[in-house]
RODO-2510 file (C-alpha; in nm, 4 decimals, decimal comma):
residues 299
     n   res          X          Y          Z
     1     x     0,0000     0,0000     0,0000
     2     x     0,1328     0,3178    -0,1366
     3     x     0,1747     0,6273     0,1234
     4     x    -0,0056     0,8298    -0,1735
     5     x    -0,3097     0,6178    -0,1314
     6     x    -0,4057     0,7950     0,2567
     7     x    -0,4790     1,1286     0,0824
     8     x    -0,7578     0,9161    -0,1672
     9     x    -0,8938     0,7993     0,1493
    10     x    -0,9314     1,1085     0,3048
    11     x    -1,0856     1,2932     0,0066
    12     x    -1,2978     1,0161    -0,1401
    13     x    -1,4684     0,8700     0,1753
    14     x    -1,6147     1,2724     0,1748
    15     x    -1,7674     1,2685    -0,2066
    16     x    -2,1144     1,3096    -0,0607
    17     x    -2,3567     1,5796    -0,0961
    18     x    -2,6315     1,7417     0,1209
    19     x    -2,9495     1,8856     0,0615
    20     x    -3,0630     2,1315     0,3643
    21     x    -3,4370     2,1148     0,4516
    22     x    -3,3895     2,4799     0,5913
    23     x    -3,4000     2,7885     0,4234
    24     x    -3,0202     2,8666     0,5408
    25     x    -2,8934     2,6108     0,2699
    26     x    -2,5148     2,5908     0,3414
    27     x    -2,4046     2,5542    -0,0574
    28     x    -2,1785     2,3205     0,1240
    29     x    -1,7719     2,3767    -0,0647
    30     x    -1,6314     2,1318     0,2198
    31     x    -1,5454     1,8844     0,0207
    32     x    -1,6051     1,7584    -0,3828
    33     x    -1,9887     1,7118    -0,3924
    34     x    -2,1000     1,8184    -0,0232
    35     x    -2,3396     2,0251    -0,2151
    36     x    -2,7536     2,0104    -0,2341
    37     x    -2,8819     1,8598    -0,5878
    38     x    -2,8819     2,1131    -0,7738
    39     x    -3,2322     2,3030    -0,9118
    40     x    -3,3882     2,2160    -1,2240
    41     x    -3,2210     2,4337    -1,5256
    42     x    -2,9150     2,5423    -1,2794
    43     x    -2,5447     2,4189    -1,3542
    44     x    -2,2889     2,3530    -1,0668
    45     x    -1,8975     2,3953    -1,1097
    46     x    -1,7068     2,2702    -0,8266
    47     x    -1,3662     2,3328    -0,8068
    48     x    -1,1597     2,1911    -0,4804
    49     x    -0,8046     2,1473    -0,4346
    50     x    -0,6298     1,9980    -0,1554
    51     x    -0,2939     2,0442    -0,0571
    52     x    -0,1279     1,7328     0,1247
    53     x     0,1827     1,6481     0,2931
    54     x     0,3782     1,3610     0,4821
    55     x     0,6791     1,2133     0,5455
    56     x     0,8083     0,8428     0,6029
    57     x     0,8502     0,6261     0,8572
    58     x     1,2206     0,5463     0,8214
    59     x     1,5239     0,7448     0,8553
    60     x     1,5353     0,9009     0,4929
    61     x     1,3562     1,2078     0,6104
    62     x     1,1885     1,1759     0,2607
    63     x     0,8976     1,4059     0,2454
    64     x     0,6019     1,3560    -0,0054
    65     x     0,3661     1,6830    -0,1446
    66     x     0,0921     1,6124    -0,3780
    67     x    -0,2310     1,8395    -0,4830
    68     x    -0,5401     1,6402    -0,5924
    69     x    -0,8026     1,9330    -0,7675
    70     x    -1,1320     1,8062    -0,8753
    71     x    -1,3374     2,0330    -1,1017
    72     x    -1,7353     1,8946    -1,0556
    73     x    -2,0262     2,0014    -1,3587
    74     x    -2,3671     1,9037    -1,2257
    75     x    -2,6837     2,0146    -1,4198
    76     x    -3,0287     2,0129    -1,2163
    77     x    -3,2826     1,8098    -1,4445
    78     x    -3,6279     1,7485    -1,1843
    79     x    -3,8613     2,0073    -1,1678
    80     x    -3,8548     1,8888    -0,7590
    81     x    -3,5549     1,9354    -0,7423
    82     x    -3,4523     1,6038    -0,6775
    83     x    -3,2271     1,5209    -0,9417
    84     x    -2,9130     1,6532    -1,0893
    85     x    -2,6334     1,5042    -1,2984
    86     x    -2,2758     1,5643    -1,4528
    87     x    -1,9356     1,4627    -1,4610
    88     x    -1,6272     1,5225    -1,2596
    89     x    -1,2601     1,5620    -1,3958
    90     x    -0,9849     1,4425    -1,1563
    91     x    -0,6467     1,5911    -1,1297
    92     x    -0,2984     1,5198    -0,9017
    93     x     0,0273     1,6456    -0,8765
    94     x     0,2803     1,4503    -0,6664
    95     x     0,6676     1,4922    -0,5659
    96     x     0,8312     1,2583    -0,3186
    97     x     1,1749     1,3215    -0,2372
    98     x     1,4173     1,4508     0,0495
    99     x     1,2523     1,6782     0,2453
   100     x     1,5799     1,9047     0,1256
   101     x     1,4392     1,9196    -0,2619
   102     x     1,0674     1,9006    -0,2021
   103     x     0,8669     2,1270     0,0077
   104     x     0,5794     2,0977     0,2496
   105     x     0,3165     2,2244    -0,0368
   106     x     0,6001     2,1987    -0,3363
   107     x     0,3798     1,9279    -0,5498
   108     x     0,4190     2,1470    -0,8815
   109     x     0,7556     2,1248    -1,0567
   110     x     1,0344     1,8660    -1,1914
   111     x     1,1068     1,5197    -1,0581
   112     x     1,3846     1,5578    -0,7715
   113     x     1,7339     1,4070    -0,8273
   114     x     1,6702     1,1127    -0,6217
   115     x     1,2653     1,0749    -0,5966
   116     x     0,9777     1,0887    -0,8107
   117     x     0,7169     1,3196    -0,9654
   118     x     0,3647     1,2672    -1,1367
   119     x     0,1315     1,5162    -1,3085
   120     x    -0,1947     1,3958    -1,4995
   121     x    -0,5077     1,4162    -1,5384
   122     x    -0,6121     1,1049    -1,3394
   123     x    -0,9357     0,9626    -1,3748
   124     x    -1,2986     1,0919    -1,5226
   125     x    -1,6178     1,0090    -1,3427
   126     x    -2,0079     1,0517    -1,3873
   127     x    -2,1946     1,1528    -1,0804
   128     x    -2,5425     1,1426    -0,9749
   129     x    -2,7633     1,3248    -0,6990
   130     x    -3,0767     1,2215    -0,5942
   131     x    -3,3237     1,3148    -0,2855
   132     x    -3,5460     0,9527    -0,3219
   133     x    -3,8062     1,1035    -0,0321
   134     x    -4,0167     1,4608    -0,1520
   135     x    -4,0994     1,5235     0,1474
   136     x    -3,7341     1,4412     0,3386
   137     x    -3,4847     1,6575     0,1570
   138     x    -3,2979     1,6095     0,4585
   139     x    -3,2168     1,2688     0,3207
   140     x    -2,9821     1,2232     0,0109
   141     x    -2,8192     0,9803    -0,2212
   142     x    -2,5316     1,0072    -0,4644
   143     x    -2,3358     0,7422    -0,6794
   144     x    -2,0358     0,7868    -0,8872
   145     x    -1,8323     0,5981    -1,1413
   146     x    -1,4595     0,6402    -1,1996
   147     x    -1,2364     0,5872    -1,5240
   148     x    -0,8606     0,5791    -1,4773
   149     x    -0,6974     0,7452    -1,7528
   150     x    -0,3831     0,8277    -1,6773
   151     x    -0,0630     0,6738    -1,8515
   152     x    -0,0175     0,3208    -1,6832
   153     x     0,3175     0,4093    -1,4727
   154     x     0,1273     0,7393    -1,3594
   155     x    -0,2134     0,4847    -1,2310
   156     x     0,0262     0,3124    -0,9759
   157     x     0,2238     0,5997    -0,8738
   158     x    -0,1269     0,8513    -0,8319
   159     x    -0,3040     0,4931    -0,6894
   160     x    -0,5499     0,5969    -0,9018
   161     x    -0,5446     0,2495    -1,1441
   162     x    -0,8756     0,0935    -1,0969
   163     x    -1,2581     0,1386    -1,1558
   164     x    -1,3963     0,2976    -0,8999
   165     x    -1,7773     0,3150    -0,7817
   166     x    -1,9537     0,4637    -0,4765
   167     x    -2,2862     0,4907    -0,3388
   168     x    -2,3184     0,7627    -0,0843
   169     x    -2,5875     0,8091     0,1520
   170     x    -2,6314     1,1422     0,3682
   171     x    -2,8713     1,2515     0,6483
   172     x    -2,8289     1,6769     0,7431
   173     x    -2,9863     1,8546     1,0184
   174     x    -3,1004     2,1765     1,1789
   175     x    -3,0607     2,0528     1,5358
   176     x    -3,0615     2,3874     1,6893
   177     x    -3,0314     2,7975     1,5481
   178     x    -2,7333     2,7979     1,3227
   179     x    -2,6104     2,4593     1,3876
   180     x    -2,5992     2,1621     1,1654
   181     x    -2,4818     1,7827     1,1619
   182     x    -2,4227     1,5884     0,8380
   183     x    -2,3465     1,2326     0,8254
   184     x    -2,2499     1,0361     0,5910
   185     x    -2,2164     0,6326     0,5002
   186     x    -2,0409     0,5940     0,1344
   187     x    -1,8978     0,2578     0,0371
   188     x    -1,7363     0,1799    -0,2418
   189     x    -1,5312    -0,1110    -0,4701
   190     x    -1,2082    -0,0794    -0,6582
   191     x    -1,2466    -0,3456    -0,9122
   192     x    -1,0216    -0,5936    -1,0316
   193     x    -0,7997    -0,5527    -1,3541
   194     x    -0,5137    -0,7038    -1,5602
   195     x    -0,2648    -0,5304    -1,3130
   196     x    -0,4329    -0,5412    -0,9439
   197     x    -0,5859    -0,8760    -0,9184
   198     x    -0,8034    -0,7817    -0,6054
   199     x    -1,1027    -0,6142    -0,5576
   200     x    -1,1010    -0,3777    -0,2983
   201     x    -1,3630    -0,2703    -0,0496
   202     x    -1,4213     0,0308     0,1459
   203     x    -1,6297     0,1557     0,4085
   204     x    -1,5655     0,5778     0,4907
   205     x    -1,7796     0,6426     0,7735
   206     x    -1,8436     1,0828     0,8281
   207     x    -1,9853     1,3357     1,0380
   208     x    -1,9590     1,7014     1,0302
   209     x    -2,0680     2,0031     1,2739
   210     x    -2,1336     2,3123     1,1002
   211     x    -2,1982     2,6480     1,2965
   212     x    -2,3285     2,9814     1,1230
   213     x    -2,1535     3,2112     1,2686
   214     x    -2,2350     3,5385     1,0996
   215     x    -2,4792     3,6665     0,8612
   216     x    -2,5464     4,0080     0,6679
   217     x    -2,8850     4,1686     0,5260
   218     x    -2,7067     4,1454     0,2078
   219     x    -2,7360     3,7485     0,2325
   220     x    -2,3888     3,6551     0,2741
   221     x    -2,2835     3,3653     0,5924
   222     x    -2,0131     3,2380     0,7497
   223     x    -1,9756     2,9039     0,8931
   224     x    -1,7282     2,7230     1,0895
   225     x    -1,7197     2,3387     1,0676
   226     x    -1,5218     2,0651     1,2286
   227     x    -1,5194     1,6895     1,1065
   228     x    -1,4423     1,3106     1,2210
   229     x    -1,4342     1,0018     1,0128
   230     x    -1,2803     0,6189     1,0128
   231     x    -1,1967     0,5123     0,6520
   232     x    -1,1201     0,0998     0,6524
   233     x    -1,0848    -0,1146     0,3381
   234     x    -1,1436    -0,4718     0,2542
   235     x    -1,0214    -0,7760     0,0613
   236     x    -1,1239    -1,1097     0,0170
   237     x    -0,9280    -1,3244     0,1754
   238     x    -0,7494    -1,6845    -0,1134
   239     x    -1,0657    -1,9143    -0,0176
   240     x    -1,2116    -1,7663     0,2267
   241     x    -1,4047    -1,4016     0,3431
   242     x    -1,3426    -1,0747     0,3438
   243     x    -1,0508    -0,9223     0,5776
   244     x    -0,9570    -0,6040     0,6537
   245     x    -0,6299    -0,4425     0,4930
   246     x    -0,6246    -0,0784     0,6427
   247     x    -0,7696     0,1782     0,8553
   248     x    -0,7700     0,5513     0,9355
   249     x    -0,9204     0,8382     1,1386
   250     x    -0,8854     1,1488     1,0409
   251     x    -1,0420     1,4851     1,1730
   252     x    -1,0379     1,8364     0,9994
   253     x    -1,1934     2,1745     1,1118
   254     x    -1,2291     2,4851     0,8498
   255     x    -1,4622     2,7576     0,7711
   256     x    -1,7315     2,8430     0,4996
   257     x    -1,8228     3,1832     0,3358
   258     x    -2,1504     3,2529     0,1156
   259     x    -2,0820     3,5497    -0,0866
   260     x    -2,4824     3,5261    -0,2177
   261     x    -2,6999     3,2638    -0,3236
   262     x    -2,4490     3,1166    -0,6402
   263     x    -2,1260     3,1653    -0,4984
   264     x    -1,8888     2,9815    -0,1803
   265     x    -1,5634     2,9722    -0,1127
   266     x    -1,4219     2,7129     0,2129
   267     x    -1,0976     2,6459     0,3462
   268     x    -1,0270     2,3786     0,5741
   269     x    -0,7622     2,1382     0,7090
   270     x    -0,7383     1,7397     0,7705
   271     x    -0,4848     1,5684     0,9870
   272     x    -0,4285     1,1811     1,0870
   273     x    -0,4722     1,1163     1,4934
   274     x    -0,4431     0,7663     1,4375
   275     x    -0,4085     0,5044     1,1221
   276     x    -0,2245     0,1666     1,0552
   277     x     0,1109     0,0852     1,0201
   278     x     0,0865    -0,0259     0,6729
   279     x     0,0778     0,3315     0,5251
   280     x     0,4319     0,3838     0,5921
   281     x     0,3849     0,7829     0,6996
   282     x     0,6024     0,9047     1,0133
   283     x     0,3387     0,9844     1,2990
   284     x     0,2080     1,3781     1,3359
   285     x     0,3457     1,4548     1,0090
   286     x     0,0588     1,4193     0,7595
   287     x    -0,1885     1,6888     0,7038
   288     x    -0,3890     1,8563     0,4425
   289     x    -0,4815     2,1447     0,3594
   290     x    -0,7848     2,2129     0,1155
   291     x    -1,0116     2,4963    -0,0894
   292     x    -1,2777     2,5045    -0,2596
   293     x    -1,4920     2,7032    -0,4520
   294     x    -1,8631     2,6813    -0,5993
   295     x    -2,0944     2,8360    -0,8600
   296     x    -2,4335     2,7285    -0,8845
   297     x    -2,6240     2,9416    -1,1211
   298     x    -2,7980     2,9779    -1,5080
   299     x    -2,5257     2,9663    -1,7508
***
């Protein structure tokens, strides 16, 4: 298992979305797709980036950057508002080196003298929202399918080499004036090619608290939000059921700004408290660092 692979599980586990049954609709920019399905004739572009960093385990004091950017089109088609639809473009950037040639947040730029570099466009997906319940917007459900595309050396390096599909399910709430909890259940498969013989199987488990902190007559918020999740992953076992390769928590706080009703902008930051040994990364050094922004409008 690839060190590369822990920022995929932190940013995929969080491809949900979440449809607000208040009028204070967050336009959520946490994360790629924690947005409401979007209104009939209205197109959503997403664009999040996230900034990550590590280093290993042994005494190389090699140091790994990479940026994963996602740019999201969704196109509202129910006159309910229940359904949108559109496709997502994924991109990374990765340098792993000594911590001498590559920076913290230095994912951009040549391969180092003794590491490695990567920069593609990685995979291309199709995405769907859905609220199933009229009268529950509260509840939501998403599914996505993922094509690598990426030059073969690139897949393994950018652990982006398989088909990927998810199934997302959300639940948001007003529990109280200006506070909200989303959670989130979203498992997915990595299936099985020519080059990983394995299907894998994962189970991201989310929840995030979401405060509205300000608000102007003009109609732009601001919210803070903090976040938890465990991310674990699955294989079958030769003859036998299915056993568990790898875990991770992670936790994240950040903050939110509506400028009006079609744009946000967020900014928020991810770290590791606790994760298996298998990922190879030295312990308090990992974190991320992410921002997105969101249109949702008539083109």
């Amino acid at each position: 298992m690839t060190v590369r692979y822990i920022l995929l599980a932190l940013l995929f586990p969080i491809l949900s979305q979440a449809q607000m049954a208040s009028e204070d609709s967050l336009g959520l920019v946490i994360a790629p797709g924690l947005t409401p399905v979007v209104a009939k004739g209205q197109t959503e572009i997403g664009f999040f980036n996230a900034f990550s960093t590590y280093k290993t385990d042994d005494t190389s004091d090699y140091r790994g950057a990479q940026q994963t950017a996602f740019l999201q089109l969704q196109h509202g088609f129910s006159h309910q508002n229940t359904f949108s639809a559109g496709i997502d473009l994924l991109f990374s950037n990765l340098r792993y080196g000594p911590a001498s040639e590559v920076g913290p947040f230095a994912a951009f730029g040549k391969e180092p003298a003794t590491g490695i570099a990567a920069h593609s466009l990685t995979a291309v997906g199709a995405r769907v929202r859905w609220v199933p319940f009229i009268h529950h917007y509260e509840f939501t459900l998403q599914g996505s399918v993922y094509v690598p595309v990426a030059s073969t050396e690139n897949r393994t390096l950018l652990d982006e080499d398989r088909v990927r599909v998810s199934v997302q399910g959300n639940y948001s709430t007003l529990f109280a004036p200006g506070w909200y909890v989303v959670g989130q259940l979203g498992p997915q498969a990595r299936f099985s090619n020519n080059t990983r013989k394995q299907t894998t199987w994962e189970l991201p488990l989310n929840l995030f608290l979401i405060r509205r902190i300000a608000s102007t007559t003009s109609g732009q918020r601001f919210y803070l939000f903090g976040s938890v999740g465990y991310f674990s992953s699955f294989e079958k076992r030769y003859k036998g059921s299915l056993r568990q390769v790898n875990w991770l928590l992670f936790a994240g706080l950040g903050g939110q700004w509506v400028i009006n009703p079609q744009w946000s902008v967020s900014l928020g930051w991810q770290a590791l408290p606790a994760f298996d040994d298998s990922y190879g990364v030295k312990k308090g050094s990992y974190s991320t660092i992410s921002l997105g922004v969101r249109y949702a409008g008539r083109l």
